[in-house]
N, C-alpha and C positions, 0 to 999 in steps of 0.2 A: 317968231312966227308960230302961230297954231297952224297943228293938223289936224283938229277938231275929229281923232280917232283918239279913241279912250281907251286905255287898260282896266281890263275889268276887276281886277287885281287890284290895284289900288288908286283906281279912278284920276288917273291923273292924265291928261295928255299928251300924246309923245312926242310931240315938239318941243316940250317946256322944259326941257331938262330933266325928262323922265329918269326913273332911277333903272340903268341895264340889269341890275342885279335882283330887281323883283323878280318874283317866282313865277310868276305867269313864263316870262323870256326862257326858262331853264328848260323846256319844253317844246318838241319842233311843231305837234300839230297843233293849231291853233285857226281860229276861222275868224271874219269879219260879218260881225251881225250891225246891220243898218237899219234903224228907223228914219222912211221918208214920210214924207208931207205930200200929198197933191190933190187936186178938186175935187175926187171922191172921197177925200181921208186917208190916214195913218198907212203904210203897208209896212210890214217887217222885210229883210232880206239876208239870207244867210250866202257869203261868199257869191254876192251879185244874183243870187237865183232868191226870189218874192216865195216866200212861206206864209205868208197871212198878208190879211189885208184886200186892198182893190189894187188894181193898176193903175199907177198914174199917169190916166190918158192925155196929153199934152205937155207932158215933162212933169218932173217933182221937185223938189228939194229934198236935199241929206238935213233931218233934224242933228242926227248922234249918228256917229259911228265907236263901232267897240270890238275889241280883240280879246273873242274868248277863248280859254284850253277846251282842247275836245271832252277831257274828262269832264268838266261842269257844265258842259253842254248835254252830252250822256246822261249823267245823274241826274240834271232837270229834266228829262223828257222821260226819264224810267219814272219819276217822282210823279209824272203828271196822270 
């Protein structure tokens, strides 16, 4: 069964027999960034709350979901 939620770590899915021992897991803070899909386009969502994007008015879909450490979440937005 997929869970179509990604490690961002080594891109792999955690349903698939993801590996426990990747280095992303050795780490408790960690957040779900979601790209949806809906009739106005694309929005991002960090840990269920929309950071870019439109709303999508009438429901959306989950393109990708991903589990990232806070640290590379940090260091991208200091970087930007």
């Amino acid at each position: 069964m997929m869970s179509d939620i990604y490690c961002s770590e080594c891109d792999e899915d955690l349903a698939s027999g993801h590996d426990p021992d990747c280095s992303l897991h050795a780490t408790p803070e960690t957040y779900k960034l979601t790209l949806c899909d809906g009739a106005e386009g694309q929005s991002i969502y960090l840990d269920d709350h929309r950071i870019a994007g439109p709303k999508p008015w009438g429901g959306g879909t989950v393109v990708k979901t991903w589990i990232v450490r806070a640290k590379d979440l940090k260091s991208a937005i200091e970087r930007a």
